[in-house]
C-alpha positions in Angstrom: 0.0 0.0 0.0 1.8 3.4 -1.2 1.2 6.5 0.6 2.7 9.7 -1.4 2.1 11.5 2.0 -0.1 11.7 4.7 -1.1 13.6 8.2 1.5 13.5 11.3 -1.6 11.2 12.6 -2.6 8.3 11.4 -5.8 6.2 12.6 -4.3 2.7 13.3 -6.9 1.1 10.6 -4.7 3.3 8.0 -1.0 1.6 9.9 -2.3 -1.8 10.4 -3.5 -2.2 6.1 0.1 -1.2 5.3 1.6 -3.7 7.0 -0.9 -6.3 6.5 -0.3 -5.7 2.3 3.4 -5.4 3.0 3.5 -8.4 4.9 1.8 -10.2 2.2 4.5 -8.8 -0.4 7.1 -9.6 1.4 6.8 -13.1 1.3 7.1 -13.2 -2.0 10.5 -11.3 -2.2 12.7 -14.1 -2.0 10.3 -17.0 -2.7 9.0 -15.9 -6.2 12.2 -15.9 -8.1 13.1 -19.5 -6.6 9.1 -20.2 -8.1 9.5 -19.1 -11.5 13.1 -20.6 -11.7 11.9 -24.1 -10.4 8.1 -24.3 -12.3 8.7 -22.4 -15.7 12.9 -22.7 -15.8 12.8 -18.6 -15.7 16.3 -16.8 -16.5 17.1 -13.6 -15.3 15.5 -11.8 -17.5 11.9 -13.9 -17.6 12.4 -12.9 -13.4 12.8 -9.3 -14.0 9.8 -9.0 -16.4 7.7 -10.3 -13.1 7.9 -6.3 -11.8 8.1 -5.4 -15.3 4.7 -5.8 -16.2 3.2 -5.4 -13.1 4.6 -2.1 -12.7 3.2 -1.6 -16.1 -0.6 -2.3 -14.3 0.2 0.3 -11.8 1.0 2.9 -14.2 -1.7 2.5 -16.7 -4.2 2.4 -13.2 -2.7 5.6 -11.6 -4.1 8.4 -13.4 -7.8 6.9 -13.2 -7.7 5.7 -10.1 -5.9 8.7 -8.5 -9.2 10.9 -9.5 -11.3 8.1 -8.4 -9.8 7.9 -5.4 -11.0 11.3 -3.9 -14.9 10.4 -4.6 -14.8 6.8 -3.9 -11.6 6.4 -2.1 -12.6 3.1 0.0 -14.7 1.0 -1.9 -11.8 1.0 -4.5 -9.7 0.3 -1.8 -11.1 -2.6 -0.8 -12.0 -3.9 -4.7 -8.2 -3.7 -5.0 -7.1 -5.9 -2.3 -9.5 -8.2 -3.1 -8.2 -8.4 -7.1 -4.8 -9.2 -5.7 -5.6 -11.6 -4.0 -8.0 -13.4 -6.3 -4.7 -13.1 -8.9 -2.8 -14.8 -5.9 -5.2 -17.7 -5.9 -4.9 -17.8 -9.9 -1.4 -17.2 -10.3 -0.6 -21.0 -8.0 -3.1 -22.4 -11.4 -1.0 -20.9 -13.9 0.2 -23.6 -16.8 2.4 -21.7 -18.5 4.8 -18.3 -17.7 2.8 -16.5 -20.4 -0.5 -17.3 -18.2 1.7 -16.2 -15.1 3.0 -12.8 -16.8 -0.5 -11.5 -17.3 -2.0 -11.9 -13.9 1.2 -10.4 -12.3 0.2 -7.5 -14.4 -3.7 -7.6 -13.5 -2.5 -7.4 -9.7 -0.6 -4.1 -10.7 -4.0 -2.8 -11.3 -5.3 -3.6 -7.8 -2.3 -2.1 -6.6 -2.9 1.4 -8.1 -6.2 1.8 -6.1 -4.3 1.6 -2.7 -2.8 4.9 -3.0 -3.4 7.6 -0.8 -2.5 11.7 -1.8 -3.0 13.4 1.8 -0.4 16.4 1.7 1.2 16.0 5.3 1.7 19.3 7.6 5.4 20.8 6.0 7.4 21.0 9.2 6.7 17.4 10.3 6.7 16.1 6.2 9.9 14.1 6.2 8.4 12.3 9.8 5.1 11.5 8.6 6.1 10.3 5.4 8.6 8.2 7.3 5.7 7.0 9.4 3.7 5.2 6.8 6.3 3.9 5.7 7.8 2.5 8.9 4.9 0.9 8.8 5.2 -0.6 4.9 8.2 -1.5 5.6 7.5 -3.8 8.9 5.6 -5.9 7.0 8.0 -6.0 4.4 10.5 -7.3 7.1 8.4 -10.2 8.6 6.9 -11.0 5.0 11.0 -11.4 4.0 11.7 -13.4 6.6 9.1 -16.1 6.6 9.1 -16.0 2.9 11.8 -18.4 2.2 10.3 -20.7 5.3 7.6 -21.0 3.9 8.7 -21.6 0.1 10.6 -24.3 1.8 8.4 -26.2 4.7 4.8 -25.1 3.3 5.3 -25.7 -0.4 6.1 -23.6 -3.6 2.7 -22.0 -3.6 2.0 -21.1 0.0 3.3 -17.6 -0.2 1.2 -16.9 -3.1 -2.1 -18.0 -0.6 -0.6 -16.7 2.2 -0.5 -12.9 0.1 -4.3 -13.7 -0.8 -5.0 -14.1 3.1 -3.1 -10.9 4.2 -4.6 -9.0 1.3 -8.2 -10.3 2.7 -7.4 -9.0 6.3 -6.3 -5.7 4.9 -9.6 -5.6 2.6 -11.4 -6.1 6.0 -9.3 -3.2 8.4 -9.4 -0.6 5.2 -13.7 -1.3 5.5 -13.7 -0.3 9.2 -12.5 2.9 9.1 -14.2 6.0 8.2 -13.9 7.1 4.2 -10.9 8.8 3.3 -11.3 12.8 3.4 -11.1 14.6 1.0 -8.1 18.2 1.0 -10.0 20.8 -1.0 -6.8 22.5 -1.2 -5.1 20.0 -2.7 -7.5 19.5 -5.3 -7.4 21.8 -8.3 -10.3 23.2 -10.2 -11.9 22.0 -13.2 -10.4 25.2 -15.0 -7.3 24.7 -13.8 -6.5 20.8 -14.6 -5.5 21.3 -18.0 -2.4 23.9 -16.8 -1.4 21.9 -13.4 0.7 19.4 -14.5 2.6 21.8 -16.8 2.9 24.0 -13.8 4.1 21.4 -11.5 6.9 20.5 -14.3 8.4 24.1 -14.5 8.8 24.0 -11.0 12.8 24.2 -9.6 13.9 21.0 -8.2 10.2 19.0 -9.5 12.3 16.6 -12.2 15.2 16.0 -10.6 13.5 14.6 -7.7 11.0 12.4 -10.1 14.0 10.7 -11.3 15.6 10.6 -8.2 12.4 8.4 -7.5 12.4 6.7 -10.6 15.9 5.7 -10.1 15.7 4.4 -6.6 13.1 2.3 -7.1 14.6 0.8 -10.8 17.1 -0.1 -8.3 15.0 -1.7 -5.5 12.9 -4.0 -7.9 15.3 -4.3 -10.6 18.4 -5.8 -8.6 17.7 -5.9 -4.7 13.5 -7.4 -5.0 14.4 -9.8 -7.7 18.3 -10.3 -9.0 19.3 -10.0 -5.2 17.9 -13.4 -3.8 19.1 -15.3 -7.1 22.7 -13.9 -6.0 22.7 -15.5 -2.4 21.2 -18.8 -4.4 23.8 -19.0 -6.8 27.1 -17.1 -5.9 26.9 -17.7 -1.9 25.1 -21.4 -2.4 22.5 -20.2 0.3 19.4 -22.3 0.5 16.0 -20.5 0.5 15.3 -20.0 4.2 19.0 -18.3 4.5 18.2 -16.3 1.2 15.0 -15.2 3.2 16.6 -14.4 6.4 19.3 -12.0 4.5 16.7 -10.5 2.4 15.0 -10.0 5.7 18.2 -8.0 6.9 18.0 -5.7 4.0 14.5 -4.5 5.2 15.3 -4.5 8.3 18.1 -1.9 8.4 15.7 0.2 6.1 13.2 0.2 8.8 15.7 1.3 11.3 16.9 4.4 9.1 13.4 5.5 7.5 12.7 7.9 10.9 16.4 8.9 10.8 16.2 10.0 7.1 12.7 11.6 7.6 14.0 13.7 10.5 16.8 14.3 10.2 15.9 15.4 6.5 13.2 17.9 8.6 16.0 19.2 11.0 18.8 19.7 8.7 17.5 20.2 5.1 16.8 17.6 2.6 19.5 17.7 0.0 21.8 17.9 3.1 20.6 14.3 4.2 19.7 13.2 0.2 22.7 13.5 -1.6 25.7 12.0 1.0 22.9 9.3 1.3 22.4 8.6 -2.6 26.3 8.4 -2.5 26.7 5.8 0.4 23.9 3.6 -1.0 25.9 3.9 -4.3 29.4 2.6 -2.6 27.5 -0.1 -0.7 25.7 -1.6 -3.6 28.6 -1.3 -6.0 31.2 -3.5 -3.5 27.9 -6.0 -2.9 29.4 -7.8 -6.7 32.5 -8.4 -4.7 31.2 -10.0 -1.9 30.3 -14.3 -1.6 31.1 -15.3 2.0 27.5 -15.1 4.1 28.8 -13.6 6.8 29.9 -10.3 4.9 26.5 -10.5 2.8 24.4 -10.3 5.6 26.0 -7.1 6.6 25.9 -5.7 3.8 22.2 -6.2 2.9 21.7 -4.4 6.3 24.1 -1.7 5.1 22.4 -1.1 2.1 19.1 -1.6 3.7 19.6 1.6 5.9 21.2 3.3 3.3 17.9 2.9 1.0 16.0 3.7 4.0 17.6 7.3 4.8 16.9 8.7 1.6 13.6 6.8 1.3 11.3 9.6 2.7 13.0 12.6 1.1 12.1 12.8 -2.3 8.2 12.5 -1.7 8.5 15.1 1.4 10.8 17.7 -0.7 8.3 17.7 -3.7 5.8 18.8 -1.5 7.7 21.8 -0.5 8.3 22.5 -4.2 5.0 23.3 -4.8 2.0 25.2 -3.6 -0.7 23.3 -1.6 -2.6 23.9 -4.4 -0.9 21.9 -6.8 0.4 18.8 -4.7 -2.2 16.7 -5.1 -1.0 17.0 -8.9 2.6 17.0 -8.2 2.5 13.6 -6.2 0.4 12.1 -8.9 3.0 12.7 -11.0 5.9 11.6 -8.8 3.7 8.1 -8.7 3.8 8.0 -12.2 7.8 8.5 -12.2 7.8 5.5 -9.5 5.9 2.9 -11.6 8.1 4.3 -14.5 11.2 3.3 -12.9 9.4 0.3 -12.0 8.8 -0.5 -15.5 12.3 0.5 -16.7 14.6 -0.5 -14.5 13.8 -4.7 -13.9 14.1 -4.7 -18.0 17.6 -2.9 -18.0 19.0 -4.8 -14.6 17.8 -8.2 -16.0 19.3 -7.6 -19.6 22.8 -6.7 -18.3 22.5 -9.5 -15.5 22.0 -12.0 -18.7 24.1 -10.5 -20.9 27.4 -9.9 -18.9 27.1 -11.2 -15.5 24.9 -11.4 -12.3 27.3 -8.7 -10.6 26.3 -6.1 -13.4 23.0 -4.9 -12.4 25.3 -4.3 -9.0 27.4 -1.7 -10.8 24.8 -0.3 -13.2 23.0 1.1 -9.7 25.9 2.4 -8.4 27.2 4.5 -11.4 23.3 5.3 -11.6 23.0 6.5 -7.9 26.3 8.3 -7.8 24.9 10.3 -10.9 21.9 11.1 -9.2 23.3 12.5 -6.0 26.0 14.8 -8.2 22.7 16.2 -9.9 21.1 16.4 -6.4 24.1 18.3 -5.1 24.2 20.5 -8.1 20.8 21.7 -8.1 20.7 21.9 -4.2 20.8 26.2 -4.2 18.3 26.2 -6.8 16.0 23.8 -4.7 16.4 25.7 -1.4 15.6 28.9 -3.6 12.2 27.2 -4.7 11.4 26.3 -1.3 11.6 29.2 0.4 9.4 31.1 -2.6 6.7 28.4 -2.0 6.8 29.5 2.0 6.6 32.6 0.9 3.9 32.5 -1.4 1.6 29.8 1.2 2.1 32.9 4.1 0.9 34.9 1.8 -2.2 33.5 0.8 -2.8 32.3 4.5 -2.5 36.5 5.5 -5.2 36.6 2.8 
């Protein structure tokens, strides 16, 4: 469940359906790649086509959904959860990967409608933010864990019921809380839709942080979701339930930085906190091709965990001090759309060079690509703090009004 930003407080309904569809998406981190190696004789590339095309739902489902959302918010909720997990149930019946491929990108669709655009109060943005996904990413982190357990001791297809179960559960908490309000002020009027989008784009600082999205999550599906787990299988010889507990690391040390980056990104700026992050999360995933002995893997999963972590909240939270209040119900939607884009991008590349030079390579692709990003980060950081304060300035204004 993706939350592009949200209030400082959150009604524990909200808290409890992102974990609940996290958990149910964790498990089948590490246990689908060992599925669609073992039933369809998948290579790298058939593996990275998984997020592929489910990205590919998500992004044709955004725009509809994210209007849909503010006038029937709930119900489509719930209609989501309940399409993933009916694709769960279907995908276990699947003959063939063709079959497979296109209910991975049905449940993309259900994913779109589980989006929430609630623009969070702007001196605690980088801490709520963080606080969803704390939340996200808890489930992600028990979901990891037990994934290759139960890929192991329950069968090949028990993660994929035990994601239709949590997605059920989730259906059921998002129905017992009251519907999702509506922010006027975020919402733009009919005679100004047409101009929004354009005006969000010609904002300072807007495109470089949508690829600073895109890019970190190419990354995180592309090599770490999918190629990742196939390294520990292959180059370490782990066996599933140690490829799930190291996975599990991972998550866990992004859990432990996501407050850190969120405030610290609210106390001290956030290209101060974005940039040397994007560069350590570079250094850490570039040695990762070097490393084989468990011991040393596990650590560094953690590593790169937190380092993914720290810079996890900023982008979202310094978009919405780009742009007037106005127009950030617009400017996240777009940001959403850069994030399935990445999504969509970034598996195909990483699972091309993985098959065409060596599992190591999507490794050092990422790097070189988030070393890139945080030079353009750190170039354009003046420029960004100049925006920033001209928004302030312009949202005291009309608040004197």
């Amino acid at each position: 469940m993706r939350t592009f930003g949200t209030r400082p407080r959150l009604p524990i309904t909200v808290l409890a359906a992102a974990f609940l569809f996290n958990l149910g998406q964790g498990v089948l981190r590490p246990s689908m790649p060992l599925y669609l190696q073992r039933v369809f004789a998948a290579n790298y590339r058939m593996v990275t086509l998984i997020p592929v095309v489910f990205g590919l739902g998500k992004w044709i489902a955004s725009l509809p959904t994210g209007y849909l959302l503010n006038r029937r918010g709930r119900p489509l909720m719930i209609s989501g959860l309940l399409l993933i997990a009916l694709i769960d149930v279907a995908s276990v019946m699947a003959s063939n990967y063709a079959a497979f491929l296109g209910l991975r990108a049905r449940g993309g669709v259900g994913v779109a409608t589980t989006a929430m655009v609630n623009p969070p109060a702007a001196q605690r943005r980088g801490r709520a933010v963080s606080l969803l996904l704390i939340s996200e990413t808890s489930g992600l982190l028990v979901g990891s864990a037990a994934g290759g357990w139960l890929y192991q001791d329950a069968g090949v297809t028990s993660p994929f019921f035990f994601e239709a179960a949590c997605m059920g559960i989730a259906a059921v908490a998002v129905g017992s809380w009251a519907a999702l309000p509506t922010d006027k002020a975020t919402a733009p009027r009919a005679s100004q839709k047409r101009h929004a989008l354009g005006e969000v784009l010609r904002t300072r600082g807007v495109l470089v942080m949508g690829v600073t999205n895109a890019v970190l999550i190419a990354i995180q599906t592309g090599t770490l979701v999918f190629l990742f787990p196939l390294y520990l299988f292959k180059r370490a010889g782990l066996g599933p339930e140690a490829v799930g507990l190291l996975v599990s690391l991972g998550v866990f040390g992004r859990l432990v930085a996501l407050w850190l980056g969120g405030s610290l990104s609210d106390r001290w700026g956030r290209i101060r906190v974005l940039a040397p992050g994007l560069l350590a999360y570079a250094v850490l995933l570039g040695s990762m091709s070097l490393l084989t002995h468990p011991l040393l893997l596990g650590v560094w999963s953690f590593a790169i965990g937190a380092a993914a972590g720290l810079v996890a909240p900023v982008p979202t939270a310094l978009i919405s001090d780009l742009v007037p209040r106005s127009l950030q119900g617009v400017a996240i939607g777009w940001l959403r759309t850069m994030t399935d884009g990445g999504q969509i991008v970034g598996p195909l590349v990483m699972g091309f060079f993985a098959d065409a030079i060596d599992l190591s390579a999507p490794f050092l692709f990422g790097a070189a690509l988030l070393a890139t990003t945080a030079w353009q980060c750190h170039r354009q950081a003046a420029t960004m703090s100049v925006a920033v304060e001209e928004t302030a300035v312009t949202a005291s204004d009309g608040q004197g009004e």
